[in-house]
C-alpha positions in Angstrom: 3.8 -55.6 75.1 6.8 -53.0 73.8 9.4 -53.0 75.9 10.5 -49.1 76.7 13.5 -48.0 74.7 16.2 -47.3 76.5 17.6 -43.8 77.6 19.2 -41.4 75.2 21.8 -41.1 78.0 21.9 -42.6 81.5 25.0 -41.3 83.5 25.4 -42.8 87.2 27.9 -42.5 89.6 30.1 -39.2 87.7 33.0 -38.0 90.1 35.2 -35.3 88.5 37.6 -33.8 90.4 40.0 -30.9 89.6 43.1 -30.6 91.7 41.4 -30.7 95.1 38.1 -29.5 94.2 35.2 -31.7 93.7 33.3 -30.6 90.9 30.7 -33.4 90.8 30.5 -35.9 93.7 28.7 -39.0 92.5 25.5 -37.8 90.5 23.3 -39.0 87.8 21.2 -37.9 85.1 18.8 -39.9 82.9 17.4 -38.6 80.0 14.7 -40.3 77.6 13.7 -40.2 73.9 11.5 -37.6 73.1 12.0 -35.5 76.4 12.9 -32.4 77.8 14.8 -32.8 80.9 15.5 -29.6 83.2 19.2 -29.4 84.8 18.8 -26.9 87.2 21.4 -25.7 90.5 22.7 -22.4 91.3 26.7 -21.6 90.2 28.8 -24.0 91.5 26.7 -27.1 91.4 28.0 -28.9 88.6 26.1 -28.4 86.1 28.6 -27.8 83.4 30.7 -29.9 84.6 28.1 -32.8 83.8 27.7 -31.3 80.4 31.7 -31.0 79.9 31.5 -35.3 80.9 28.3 -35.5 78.5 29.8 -34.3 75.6 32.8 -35.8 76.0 34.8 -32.5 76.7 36.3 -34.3 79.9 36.9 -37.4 81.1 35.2 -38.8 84.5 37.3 -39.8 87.1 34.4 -42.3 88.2 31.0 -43.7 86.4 29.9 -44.1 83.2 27.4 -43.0 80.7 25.8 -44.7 78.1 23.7 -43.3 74.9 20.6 -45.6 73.9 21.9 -48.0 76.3 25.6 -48.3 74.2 28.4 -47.3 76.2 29.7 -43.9 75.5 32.6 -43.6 72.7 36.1 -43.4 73.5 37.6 -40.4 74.7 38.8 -38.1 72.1 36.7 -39.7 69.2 35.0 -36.3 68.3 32.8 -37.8 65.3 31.7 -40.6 67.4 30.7 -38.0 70.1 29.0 -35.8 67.5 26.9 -38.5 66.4 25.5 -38.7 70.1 24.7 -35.9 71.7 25.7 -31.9 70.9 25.6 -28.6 72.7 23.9 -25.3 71.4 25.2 -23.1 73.9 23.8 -19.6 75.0 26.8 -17.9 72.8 25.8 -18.8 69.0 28.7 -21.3 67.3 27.7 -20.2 63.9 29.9 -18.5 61.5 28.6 -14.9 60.9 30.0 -14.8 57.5 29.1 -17.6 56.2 26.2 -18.6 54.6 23.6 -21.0 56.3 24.7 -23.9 53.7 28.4 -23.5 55.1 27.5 -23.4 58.5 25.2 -26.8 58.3 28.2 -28.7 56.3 31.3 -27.2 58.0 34.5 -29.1 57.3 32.1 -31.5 55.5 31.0 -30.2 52.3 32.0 -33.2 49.7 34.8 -35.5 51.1 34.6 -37.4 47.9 34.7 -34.2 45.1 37.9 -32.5 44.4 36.5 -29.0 44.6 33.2 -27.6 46.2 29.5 -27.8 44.5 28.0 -25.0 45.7 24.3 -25.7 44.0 24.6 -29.5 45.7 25.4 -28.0 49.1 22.4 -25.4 48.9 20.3 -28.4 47.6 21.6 -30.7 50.6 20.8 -27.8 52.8 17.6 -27.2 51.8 16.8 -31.0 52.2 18.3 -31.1 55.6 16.1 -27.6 57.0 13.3 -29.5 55.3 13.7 -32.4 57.2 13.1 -30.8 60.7 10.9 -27.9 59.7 13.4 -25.4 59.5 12.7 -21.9 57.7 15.5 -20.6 57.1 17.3 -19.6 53.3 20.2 -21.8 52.8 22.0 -18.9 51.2 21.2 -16.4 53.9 24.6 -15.1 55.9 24.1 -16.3 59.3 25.1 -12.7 61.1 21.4 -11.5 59.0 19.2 -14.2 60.9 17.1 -13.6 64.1 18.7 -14.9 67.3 16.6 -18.3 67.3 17.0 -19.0 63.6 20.9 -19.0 64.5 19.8 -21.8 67.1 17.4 -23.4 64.5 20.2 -23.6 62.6 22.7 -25.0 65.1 20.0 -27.7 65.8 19.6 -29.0 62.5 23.9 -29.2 62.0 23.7 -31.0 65.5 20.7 -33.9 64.3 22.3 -33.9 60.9 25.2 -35.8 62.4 23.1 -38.2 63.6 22.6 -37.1 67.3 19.1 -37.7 69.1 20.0 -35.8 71.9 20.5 -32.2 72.4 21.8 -29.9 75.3 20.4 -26.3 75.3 22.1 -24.1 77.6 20.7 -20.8 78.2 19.0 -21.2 75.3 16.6 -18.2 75.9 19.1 -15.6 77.3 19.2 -13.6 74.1 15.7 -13.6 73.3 12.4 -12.1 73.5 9.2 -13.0 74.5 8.3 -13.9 70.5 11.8 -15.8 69.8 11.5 -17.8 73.1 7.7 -18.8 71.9 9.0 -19.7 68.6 11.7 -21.6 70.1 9.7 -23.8 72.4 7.4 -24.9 69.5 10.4 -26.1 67.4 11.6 -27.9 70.6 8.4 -29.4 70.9 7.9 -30.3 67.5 11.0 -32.2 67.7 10.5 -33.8 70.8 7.6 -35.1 69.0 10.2 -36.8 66.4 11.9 -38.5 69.3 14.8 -35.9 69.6 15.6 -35.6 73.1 16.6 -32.0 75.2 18.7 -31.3 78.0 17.5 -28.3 79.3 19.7 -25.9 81.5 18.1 -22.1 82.2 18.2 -20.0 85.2 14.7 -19.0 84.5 12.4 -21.5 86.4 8.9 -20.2 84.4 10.8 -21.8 81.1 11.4 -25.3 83.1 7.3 -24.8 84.0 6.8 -24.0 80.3 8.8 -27.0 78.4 10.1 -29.8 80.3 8.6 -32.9 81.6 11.2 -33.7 84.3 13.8 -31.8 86.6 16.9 -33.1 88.2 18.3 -30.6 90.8 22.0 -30.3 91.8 23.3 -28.7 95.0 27.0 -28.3 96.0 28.1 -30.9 93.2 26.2 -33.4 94.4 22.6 -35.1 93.1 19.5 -33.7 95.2 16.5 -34.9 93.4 14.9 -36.0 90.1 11.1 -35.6 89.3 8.2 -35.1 87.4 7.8 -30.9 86.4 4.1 -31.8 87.4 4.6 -33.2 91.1 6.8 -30.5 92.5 5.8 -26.8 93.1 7.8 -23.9 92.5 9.0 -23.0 95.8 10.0 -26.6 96.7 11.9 -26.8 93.5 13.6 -23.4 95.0 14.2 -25.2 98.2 15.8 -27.8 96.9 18.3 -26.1 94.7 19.4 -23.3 97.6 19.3 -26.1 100.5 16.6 -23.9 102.6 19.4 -21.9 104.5 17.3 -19.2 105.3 19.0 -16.0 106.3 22.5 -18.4 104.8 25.5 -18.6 106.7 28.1 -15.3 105.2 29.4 -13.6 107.4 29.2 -10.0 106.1 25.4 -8.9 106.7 23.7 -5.7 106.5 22.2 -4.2 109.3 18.8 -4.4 109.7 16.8 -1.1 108.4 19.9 -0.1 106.1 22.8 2.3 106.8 21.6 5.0 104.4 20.7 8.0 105.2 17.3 8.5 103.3 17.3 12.3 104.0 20.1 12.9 101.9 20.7 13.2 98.2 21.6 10.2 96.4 25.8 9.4 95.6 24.5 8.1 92.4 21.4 8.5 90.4 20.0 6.9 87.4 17.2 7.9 85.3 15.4 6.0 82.4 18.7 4.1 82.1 18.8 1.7 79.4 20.5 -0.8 77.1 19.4 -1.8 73.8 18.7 -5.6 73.6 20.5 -5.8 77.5 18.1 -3.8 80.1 15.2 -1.8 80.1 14.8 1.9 81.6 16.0 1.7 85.1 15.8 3.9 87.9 18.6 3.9 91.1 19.3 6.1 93.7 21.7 5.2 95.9 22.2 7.0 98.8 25.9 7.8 100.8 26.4 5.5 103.1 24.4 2.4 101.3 25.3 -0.8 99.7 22.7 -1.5 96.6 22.5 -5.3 95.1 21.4 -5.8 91.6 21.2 -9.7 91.5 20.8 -11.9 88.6 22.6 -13.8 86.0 24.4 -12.4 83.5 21.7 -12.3 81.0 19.0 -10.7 83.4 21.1 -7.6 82.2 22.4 -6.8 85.5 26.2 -7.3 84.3 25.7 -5.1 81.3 23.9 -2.2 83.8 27.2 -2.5 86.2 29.9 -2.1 82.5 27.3 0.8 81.5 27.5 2.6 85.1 31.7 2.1 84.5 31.5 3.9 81.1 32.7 0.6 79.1 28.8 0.6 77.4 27.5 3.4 76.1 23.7 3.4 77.1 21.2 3.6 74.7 19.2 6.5 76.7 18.7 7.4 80.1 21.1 9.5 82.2 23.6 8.7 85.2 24.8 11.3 88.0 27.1 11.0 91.0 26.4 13.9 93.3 24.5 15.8 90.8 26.7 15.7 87.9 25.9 14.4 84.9 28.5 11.4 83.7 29.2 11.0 80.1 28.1 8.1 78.6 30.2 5.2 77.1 33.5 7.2 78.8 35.9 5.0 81.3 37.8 8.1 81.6 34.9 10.3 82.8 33.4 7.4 84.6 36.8 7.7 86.6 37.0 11.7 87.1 33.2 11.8 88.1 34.0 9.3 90.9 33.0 5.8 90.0 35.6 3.1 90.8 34.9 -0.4 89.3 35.7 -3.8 89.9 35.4 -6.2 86.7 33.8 -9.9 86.5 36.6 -11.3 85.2 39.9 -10.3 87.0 41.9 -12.2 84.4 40.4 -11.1 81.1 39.4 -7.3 82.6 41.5 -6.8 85.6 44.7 -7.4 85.6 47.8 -7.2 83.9 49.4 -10.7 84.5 53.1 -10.2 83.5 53.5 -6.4 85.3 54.0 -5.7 88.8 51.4 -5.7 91.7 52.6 -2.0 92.2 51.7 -1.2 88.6 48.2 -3.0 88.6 47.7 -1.2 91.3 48.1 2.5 90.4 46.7 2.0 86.9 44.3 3.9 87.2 46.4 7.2 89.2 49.2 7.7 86.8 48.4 11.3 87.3 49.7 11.3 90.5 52.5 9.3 90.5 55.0 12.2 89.7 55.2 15.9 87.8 54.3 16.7 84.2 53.0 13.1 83.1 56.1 11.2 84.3 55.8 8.4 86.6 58.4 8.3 89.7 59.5 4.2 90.5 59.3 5.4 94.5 56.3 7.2 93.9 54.0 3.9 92.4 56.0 1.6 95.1 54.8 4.2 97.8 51.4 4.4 97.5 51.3 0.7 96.3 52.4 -0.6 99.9 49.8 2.0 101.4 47.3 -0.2 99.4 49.0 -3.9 100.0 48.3 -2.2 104.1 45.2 -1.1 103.7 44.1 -4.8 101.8 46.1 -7.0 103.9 47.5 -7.8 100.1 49.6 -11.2 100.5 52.5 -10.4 99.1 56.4 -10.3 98.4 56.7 -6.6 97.8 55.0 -4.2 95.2 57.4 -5.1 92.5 56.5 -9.1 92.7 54.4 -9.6 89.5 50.7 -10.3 90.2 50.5 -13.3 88.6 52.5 -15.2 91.4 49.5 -14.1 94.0 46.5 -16.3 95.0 43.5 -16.0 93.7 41.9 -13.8 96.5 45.2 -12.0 96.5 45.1 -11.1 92.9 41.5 -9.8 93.6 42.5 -7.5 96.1 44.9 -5.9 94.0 41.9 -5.5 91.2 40.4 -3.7 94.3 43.0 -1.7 95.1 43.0 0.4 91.5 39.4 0.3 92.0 39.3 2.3 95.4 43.1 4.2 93.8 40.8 7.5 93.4 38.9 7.4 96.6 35.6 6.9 94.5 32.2 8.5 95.6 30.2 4.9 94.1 32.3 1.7 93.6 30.8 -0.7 91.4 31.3 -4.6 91.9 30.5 -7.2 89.5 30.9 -10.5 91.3 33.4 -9.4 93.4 34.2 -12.8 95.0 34.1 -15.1 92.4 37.0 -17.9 92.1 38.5 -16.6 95.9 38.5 -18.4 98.8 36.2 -18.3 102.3 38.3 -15.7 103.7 39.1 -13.6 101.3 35.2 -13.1 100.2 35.1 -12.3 104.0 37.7 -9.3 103.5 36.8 -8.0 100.2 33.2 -8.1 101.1 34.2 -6.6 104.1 36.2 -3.7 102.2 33.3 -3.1 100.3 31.1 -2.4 103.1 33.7 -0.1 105.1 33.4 2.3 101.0 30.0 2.6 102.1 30.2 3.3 106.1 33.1 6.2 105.3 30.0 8.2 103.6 30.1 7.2 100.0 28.0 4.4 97.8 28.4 1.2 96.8 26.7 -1.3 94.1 27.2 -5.3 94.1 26.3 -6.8 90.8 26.0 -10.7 91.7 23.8 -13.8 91.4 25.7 -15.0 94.5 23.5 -14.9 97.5 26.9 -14.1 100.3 27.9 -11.4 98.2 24.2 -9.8 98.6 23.9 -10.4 101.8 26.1 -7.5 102.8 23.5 -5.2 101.3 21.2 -2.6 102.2 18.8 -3.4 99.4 18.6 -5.4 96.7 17.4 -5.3 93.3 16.5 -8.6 91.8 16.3 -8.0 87.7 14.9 -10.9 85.3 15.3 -10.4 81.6 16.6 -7.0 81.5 14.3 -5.3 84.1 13.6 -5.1 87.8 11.5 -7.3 89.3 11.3 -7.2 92.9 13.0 -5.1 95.9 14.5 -6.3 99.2 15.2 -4.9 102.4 18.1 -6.7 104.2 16.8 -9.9 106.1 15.0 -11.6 102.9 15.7 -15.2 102.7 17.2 -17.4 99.8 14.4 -19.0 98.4 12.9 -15.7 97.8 15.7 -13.8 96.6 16.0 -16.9 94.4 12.6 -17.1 93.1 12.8 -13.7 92.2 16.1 -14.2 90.1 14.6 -17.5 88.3 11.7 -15.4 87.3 8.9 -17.6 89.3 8.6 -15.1 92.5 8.1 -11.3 91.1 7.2 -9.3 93.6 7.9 -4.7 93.8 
C-alpha cells in the first residue's frame, strides 16, 4: 500500500498580529500535491495575511508551516523560499520591456559566464516553456502578450525554481471569458503534473469551476475546510459573511428609499462605458438618494466611480448632472458641473501629508479663498474651521499638518474638500476603509445628510456597512450590472451577487 505524500504546505496554528490588531487568530491551511485549494473570506479576514506568512513575506508570531512535510526555510532566505512556493498576483510582475527570455531568467541568466549568451538563454527558454506546455515566443516583449500568457509566463519562472506550489491571486480579474478558459486548462494540466494551486478569487463560480477544496476565513479566524463537492453555494456564502442578516451598521436606509422618483435625476448616465473596465451602464440617481455600486475592484465598479470624477476618460457613453452634459476625462469640469469625490486611497489620492489640514481642505476652492487668484491665510483658516465644525474634525487647529490626525480624522478632511463646492452628486469610493467604528458611523452619516439636503449621492464599496446606508444598490460582476437591491436585502445575497453565484435584475 503507498503511503500518501505529504502536503505541499500544512500551516497550523498562524497568529500574526500588527500592533493591536489581530490579523490572523490561530488558522490553518493544508494544501496537497496536485490540488487546487480555494481561500476564500471577504476583506479583512486574513487572507493575505496567510499568503504574506506563506511566502515568507512576514514572519508568524505563532505556528508553523511546513512544505512536503520539511519545515519552512529560515526567514529571510529568499532562494530557499522561491524554491517552495511563489505568488502570481492579480498585478502582472513581468518586465514589459523585456523579452520573455529575460523575464524567465531574471537576475539569473549565466552565473558562471562573464558576459550574457543571448542564443543559450532563448534556447534555455524555449526548453523551459516546453517543459510545462507553454506557447509563448521566448523573444516576444512581454508588454505584446495577452494577459494570461503574462501569467503563463509568470508560472513557468515560478516552477522553474523548483516550486510545486503556486498561489494565484485574483488570477482572473483582468481577463475575459476566453483568457479565463485558457487559463483553467493550463492550471489543470499542471495540476495533473503534481503542481499544486492556492486559489484566492472573489468570484465564487471560478472556486465551482477549478478547485477541489475550499477553506473559509471569517474575521481572521479559520471557519471551515471542505470538499467543493459537499457544500452548496449559498452555505459557502453563509459561512464567509457569518449569516448576519440585515448586519449590525448602524447607518441604514429607510425602507422604500428617500428619493423622490417624480423628479429628474441629480445624475444620469447613458451607455457609459470603459474599455477593458465596465460595460455600457445606465444610472439615474435621483435628489435626495444614496446609490450603491458594490463589488471588488475588478468588477469595474472602482474604475466607473474615477470615470464619473473625470480622472478616466470613458470610452463612450455620456454623463449629466441636472441635465448638463459633463466632459469626459476632465477633474476640472467634473468639479464645476457639481460632482464632489472622495478617493480609495486617502494616502496615495487624497491627501497632501506634509501641508496643513486647512490647505487639504480648501484644495479644491482656491477660487474663493481671496481676489484675482490670490489666496488670503485668514481666508483658507476661515472656512477650514467651518469644515473641522461641520465634521467634528479632531484636531489642533487648521494649520496642524494632516499627517498628525487619526486615521478617521484624516478621512474627514478628504471629505471635507470633497463636500468644499457644495456638490449636486458626491461620489465615494470606500469611504470607510482603514477608520475606526465611530468614525465609519460619522462619515457614513455625512454622506447620507448630502443626500437628505436634496442632492445625490453614490457609494462605490464591496463593504456591506457602507451599503447599507443606501437606497439601492447596484451589485456589478466583471464589469457589468448584475442584480438590483432595494434597501432591506440581506448579506448573503448581496454577497452572492458580488461573487458572481447569485445574479438576479
Amino acid at each position: 500500500m503507498n503511503q500518501a505524500p505529504p502536503p505541499a504546505v500544512r500551516a497550523t496554528g498562524i497568529v500574526k498580529r500588527f500592533g493591536p490588531t489581530v490579523a490572523l487568530d490561530g488558522v490553518g491551511l493544508t494544501v496537497r500535491p496536485g490540488e487546487s485549494h480555494a481561500l476564500v473570506g471577504r476583506n479583512g479576514a486574513g487572507k493575505s495575511t496567510l499568503v504574506s506568512v506563506l511566502t515568507g513575506l512576514h514572519r508568524a508570531d505563532e505556528g508553523a508551516v511546513t512544505f512536503d512535510g520539511e519545515p519552512s526555510p529560515a526567514f529571510g532566505d529568499t532562494a530557499a523560499w522561491q524554491s517552495r512556493i511563489a505568488c502570481v498576483y492579480q498585478k502582472s510582475m513581468v518586465v514589459p520591456d523585456l523579452t520573455v527570455a529575460e523575464n524567465l531568467f531574471l537576475n539569473r541568466f549565466d552565473d558562471k559566464a562573464r558576459w550574457i549568451s543571448w542564443g543559450r538563454l532563448r534556447r534555455r527558454a524555449e526548453t523551459l516553456l516546453a517543459e510545462y506546455g507553454v506557447r509563448v515566443d521566448p523573444n516576444a516583449r512581454a508588454r505584446d502578450l495577452a494577459v494570461e500568457q503574462r501569467q503563463f509566463v509568470e508560472i513557468a519562472r515560478a516552477l522553474s525554481f523548483g516550486a510545486r506550489l503556486i498561489v494565484l491571486d485574483e488570477p482572473t480579474a483582468q481577463l475575459d471569458a476566453r483568457g479565463i478558459g485558457r487559463l483553467f486548462d493550463k492550471l489543470r494540466e499542471l495540476q495533473g503534473r503534481g503542481v499544486a494551486f492556492l486559489f484566492i478569487s472573489h468570484h465564487l463560480q471560478e472556486v465551482y469551476e477549478l478547485c477541489t477544496a475550499v477553506t473559509v476565513y471569517r474575521d481572521a479566524r479559520h471557519v471551515l475546510t471542505t470538499r467543493v463537492a459537499d457544500i452548496g453555494k449559498a452555505d459557502l456564502v453563509a459561512a464567509m459573511t457569518g449569516e448576519q442578516g440585515g448586519g449590525a451598521g448602524a447607518w441604514h436606509a429607510p425602507a422604500g428609499g428617500a428619493a423622490d422618483e417624480s423628479a429628474a435625476p441629480v445624475l444620469r448616465t447613458e451607455r457609459l462605458s470603459l474599455a477593458g473596465e465596465f460595460e455600457a451602464i445606465d444610472l439615474q440617481v435621483r435628489p435626495g438618494e444614496v446609490l450603491g455600486l458594490a463589488g471588488s475592484t475588478a468588477s469595474g465598479n472602482t474604475a466607473l466611480g474615477e470615470t464619473l470624477a473625470g480622472m478616466r476618460k470613458a470610452s463612450g457613453g455620456t454623463v449629466s448632472v441636472h441635465g448638463g452634459a459633463v466632459r469626459p476625462g476632465s477633474v476640472p469640469h467634473a468639479l464645476d458641473a457639481g460632482i464632489g469625490y472622495i478617493p480609495e486611497d486617502r494616502h496615495d489620492q487624497g491627501l497632501v501629508p506634509d501641508r496643513s489640514v486647512a490647505e487639504n481642505a480648501t484644495l479644491t476652492v482656491t477660487d474663493q479663498l481671496g481676489p484675482w487668484g490670490t489666496v488670503l491665510p485668514s481666508r483658507t483658516r476661515r472656512f477650514a474651521r467651518s469644515m473641522i465644525d461641520s465634521l467634528d474634525i479632531k484636531t489642533q487647529g487648521p494649520e496642524q499638518p494632516v499627517s498628525g490626525l487619526s486615521g478617521g480624522n484624516q478621512q474627514k478632511v478628504v471629505v471635507a474638500r470633497a463636500l468644499a463646492r457644495k456638490p449636486s452628486v458626491l461620489v465615494a469610493v470606500r469611504p470607510t476603509a482603514g477608520v475606526d467604528i465611530k468614525s465609519k458611523d460619522s462619515l457614513l452619516g455625512v454622506v447620507r445628510r448630502v443626500a437628505d439636503e436634496g442632492n445625490a449621492a453614490v457609494i462605490i464599496s464591496d463593504e456591506l456597512d457602507d451599503l447599507r446606508v443606501c437606497d439601492r444598490v447596484l451589485a456589478l460582476f466583471h464589469g457589468r450590472v448584475v442584480a438590483t437591491f432595494a434597501s432591506g436585502w440581506s448579506d448573503g445575497e448581496l454577497v452572492a451577487a458580488m461573487e458572481g453565484v447569485g445574479e438576479r435584475e
